[in-house]
C-alpha positions as CSV (number, residue, x, y, z in Angstrom):
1,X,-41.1,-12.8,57.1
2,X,-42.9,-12.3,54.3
3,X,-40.3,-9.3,53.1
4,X,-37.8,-10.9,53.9
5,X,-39.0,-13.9,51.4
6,X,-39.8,-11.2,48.8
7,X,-36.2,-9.6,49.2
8,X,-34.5,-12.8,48.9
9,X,-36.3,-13.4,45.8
10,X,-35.4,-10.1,44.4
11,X,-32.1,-10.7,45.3
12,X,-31.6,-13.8,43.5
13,X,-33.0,-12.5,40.2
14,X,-30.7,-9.4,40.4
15,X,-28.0,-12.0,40.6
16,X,-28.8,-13.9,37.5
17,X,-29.2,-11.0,35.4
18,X,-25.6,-10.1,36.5
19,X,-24.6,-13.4,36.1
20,X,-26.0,-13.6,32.8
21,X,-24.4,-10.4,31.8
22,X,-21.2,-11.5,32.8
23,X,-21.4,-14.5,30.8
24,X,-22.2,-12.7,27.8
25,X,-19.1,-10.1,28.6
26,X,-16.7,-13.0,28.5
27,X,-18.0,-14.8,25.6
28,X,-17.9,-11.6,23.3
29,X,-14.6,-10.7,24.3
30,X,-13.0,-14.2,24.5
31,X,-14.7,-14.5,20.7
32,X,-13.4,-10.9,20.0
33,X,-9.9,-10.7,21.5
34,X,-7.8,-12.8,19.1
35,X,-8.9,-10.5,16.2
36,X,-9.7,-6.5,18.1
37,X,-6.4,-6.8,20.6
38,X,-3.9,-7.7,17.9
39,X,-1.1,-5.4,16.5
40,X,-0.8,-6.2,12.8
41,X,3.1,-5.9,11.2
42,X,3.1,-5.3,7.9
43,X,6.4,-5.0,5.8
44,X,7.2,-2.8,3.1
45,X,10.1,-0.7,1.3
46,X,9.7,3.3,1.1
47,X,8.0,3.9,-1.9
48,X,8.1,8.0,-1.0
49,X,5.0,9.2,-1.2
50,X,2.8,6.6,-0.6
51,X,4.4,5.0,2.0
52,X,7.6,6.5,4.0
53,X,9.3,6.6,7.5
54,X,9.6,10.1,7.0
55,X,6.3,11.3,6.7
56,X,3.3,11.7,9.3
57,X,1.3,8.4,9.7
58,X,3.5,7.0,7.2
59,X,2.1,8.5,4.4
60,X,-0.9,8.3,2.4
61,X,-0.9,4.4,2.1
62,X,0.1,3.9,6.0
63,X,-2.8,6.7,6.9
64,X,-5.1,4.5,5.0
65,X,-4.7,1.6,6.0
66,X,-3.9,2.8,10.0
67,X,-7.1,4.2,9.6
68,X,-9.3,1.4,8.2
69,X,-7.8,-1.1,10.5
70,X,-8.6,1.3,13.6
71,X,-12.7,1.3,13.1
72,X,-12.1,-1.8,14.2
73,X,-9.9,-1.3,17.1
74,X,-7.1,-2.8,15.1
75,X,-3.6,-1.5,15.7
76,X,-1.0,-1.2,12.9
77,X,2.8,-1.6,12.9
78,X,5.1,-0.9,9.8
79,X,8.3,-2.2,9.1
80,X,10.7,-0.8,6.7
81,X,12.7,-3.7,4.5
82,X,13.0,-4.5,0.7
83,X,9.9,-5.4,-1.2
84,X,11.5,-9.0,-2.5
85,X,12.2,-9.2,1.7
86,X,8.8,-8.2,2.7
87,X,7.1,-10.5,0.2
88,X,8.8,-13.6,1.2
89,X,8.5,-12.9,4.9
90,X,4.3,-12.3,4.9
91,X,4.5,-15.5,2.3
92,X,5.9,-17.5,5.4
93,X,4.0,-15.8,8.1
94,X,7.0,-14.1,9.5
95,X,5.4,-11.1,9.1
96,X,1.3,-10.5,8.8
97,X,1.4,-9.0,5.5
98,X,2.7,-6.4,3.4
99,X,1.2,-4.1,0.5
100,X,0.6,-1.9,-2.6
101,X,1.2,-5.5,-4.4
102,X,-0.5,-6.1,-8.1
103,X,-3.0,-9.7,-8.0
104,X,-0.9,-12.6,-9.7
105,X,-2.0,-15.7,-9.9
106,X,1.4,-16.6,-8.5
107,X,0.6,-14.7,-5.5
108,X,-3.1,-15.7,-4.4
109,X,-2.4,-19.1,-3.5
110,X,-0.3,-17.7,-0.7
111,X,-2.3,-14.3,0.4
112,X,-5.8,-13.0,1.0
113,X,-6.1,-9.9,-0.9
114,X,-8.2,-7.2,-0.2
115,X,-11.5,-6.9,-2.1
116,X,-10.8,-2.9,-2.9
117,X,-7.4,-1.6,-3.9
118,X,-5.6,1.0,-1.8
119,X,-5.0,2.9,-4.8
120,X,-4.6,2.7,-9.1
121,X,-0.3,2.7,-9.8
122,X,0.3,4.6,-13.5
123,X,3.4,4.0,-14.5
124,X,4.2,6.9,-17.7
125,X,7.6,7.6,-18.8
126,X,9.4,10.9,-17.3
127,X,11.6,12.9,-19.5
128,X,13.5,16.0,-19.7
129,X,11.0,18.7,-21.0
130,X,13.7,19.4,-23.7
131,X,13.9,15.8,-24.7
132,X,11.3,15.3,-27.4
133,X,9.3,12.3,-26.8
134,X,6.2,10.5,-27.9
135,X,5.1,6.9,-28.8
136,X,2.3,4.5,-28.8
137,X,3.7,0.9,-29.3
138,X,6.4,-1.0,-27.2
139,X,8.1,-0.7,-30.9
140,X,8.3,3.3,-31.0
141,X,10.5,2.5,-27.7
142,X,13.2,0.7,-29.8
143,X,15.9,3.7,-29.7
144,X,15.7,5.4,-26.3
145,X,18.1,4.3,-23.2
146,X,15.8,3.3,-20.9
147,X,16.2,3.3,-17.0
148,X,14.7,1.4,-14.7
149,X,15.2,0.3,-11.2
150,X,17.1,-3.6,-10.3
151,X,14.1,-5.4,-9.2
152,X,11.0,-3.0,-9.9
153,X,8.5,-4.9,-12.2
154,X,7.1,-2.1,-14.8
155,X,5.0,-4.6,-16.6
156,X,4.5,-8.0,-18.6
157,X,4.7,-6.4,-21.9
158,X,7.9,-4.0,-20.4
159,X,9.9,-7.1,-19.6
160,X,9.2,-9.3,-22.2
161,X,10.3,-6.6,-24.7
162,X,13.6,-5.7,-22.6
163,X,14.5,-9.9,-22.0
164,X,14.2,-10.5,-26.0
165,X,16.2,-7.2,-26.5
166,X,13.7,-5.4,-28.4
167,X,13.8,-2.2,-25.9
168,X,17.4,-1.3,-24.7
169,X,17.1,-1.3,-20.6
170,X,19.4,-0.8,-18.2
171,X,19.1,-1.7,-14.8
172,X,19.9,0.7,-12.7
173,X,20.3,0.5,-8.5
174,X,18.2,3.8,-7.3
175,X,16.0,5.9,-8.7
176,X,18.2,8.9,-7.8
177,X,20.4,7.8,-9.9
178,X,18.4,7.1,-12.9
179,X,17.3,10.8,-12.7
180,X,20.5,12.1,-12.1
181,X,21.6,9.5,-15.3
182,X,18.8,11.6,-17.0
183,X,19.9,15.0,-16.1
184,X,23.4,14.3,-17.6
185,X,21.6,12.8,-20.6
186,X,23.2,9.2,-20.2
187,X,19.4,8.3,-20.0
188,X,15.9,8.9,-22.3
189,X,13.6,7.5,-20.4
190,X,12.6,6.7,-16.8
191,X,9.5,4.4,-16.0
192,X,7.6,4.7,-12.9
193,X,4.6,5.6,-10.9
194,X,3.5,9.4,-12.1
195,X,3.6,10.0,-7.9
196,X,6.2,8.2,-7.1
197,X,8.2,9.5,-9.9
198,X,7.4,13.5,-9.6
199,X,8.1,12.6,-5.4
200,X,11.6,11.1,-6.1
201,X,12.2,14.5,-8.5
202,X,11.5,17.0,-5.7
203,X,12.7,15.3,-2.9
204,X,15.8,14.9,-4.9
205,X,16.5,18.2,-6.8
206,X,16.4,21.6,-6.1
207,X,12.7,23.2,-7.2
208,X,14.5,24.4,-11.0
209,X,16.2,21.5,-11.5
210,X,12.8,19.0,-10.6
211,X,11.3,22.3,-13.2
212,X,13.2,20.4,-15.9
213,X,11.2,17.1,-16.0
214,X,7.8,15.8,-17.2
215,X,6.2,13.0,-18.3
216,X,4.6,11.0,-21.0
217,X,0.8,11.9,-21.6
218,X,0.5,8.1,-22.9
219,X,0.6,5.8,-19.7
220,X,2.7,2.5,-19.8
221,X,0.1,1.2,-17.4
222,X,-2.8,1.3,-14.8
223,X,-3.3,-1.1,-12.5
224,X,-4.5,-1.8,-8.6
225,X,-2.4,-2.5,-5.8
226,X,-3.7,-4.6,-3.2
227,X,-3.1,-4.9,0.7
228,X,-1.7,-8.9,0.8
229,X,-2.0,-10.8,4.4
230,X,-0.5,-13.8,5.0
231,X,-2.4,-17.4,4.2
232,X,0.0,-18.6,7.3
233,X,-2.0,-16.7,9.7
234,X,-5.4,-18.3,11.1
235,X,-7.1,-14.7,11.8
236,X,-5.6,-13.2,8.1
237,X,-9.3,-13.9,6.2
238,X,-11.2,-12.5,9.4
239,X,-8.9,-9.1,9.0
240,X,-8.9,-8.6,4.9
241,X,-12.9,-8.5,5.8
242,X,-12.4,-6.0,8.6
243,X,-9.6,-4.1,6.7
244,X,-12.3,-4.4,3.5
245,X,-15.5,-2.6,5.7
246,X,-13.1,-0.2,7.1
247,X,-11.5,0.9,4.1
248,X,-15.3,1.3,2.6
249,X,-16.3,3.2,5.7
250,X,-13.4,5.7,4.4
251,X,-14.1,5.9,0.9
252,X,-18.3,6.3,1.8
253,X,-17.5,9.0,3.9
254,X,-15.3,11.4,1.9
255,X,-11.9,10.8,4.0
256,X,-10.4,8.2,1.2
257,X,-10.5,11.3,-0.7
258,X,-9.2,14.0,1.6
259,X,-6.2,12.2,2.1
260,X,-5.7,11.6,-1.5
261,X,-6.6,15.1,-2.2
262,X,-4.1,16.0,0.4
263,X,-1.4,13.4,-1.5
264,X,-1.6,15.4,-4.6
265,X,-1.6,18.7,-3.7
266,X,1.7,18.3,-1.5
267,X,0.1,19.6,1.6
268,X,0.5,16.1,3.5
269,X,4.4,16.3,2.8
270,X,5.5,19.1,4.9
């Protein structure tokens, strides 16, 4: 009697402490789920190399933030549309976000940004190597032919000179064809991002051809670009802060880096 007593009582705490355990199970998980199990959809246009359908994990940008999200069991979906497009829909929560944005003040009231940028955009001028070009004020600009994609913003300064007619700019649809405008010398200058810029040239021509270009030493600007998600979305501060430790968990341990260094050397667009 008196083991059976004893085994009873045994019994009964061993079911508590499962009990207990269970409970705690559920509560972390029913706490956890709404954030860990779901699949963000961010929206972008191909901005080759940074971020493309074409290339492994996206590119470097997609790696990036694939990889930050994923410490935290955080899955990552892409969608391919144009940046005006992708803006509005994260804006109105049809998407979760999109990214490699600059901060605006006509932006944050809509987004939480992220507290580090994914990366520094410096925009120079590219140039024939023949084509003899230097300058240091908006004013030295005042006799080139300038191209420059419909819709790309270069900068404040940039469009305020080229909508008082102080720099002559043509809007042009692609950036193809503002290099190829370039090549037949119907264009100076070309402003964009020094990656994105030498990544449009060899993707574009033939290896002598791309030989042909260069750039301006003098940068037009520097500034960060931001992951953006969605104000719409109750869970969107909750994940800037995950994206945020994730993305410093990269950077700390060197493979921020090793994909950039990867980026720049070519190596990651085979």
């Amino acid at each position: 009697m008196h083991f059976y007593v004893h085994l009873v009582i045994k019994t009964t705490k061993l079911c508590r402490s499962i009990t207990r355990l269970f409970m705690f199970f559920w509560l972390f998980t029913s706490t956890a789920t709404p954030v860990l199990a779901k699949t963000l959809v961010l929206g972008a246009e191909e901005w080759y190399p940074y971020i493309s359908p074409e290339l492994e994990d996206k590119g470097f940008t997609g790696r990036v933030i694939k990889e930050a999200f994923a410490l935290s069991q955080i899955n990552v979906e892409f969608r391919f549309m144009p940046w005006a497009r992708a803006l509005k829909m994260a804006q109105e929560g049809t998407i979760d976000g999109t990214f490699l944005w600059y901060k605006t003040p006509e932006r944050e009231p809509f987004f939480y940004f992220s507290e580090q940028p994914l990366t520094e955009m410096t925009v120079v001028f590219f140039h024939l190597k023949k084509f003899d070009f230097t300058w240091k004020t908006f004013d030295d600009l005042k006799k080139y032919r300038i191209g420059a994609a419909i819709g790309y913003h270069i900068s404040d300064q940039f469009d305020e000179y080229a909508k008082a007619g102080k720099i002559n700019v043509k809007r042009i649809k692609s950036d193809t064809q503002i290099l190829k405008m370039l090549i037949r010398n119907r264009l100076d200058l070309f402003p964009q991002d020094i990656l994105v810029g030498y990544g449009q040239i060899y993707k574009t021509f033939p290896r002598h051809i791309a030989m042909l270009f260069t750039n301006s030493a003098k940068p037009l600007t520097s500034r960060p670009a931001y992951l953006l998600l969605s104000k719409q979305s109750p869970d969107s501060q909750e994940l800037i802060k995950l994206f945020d430790k994730g993305l410093h968990t990269l950077k700390q341990n060197g493979q921020y880096d090793a994909y950039f260094d990867e980026l720049i050397s070519g190596s990651s667009l085979q």
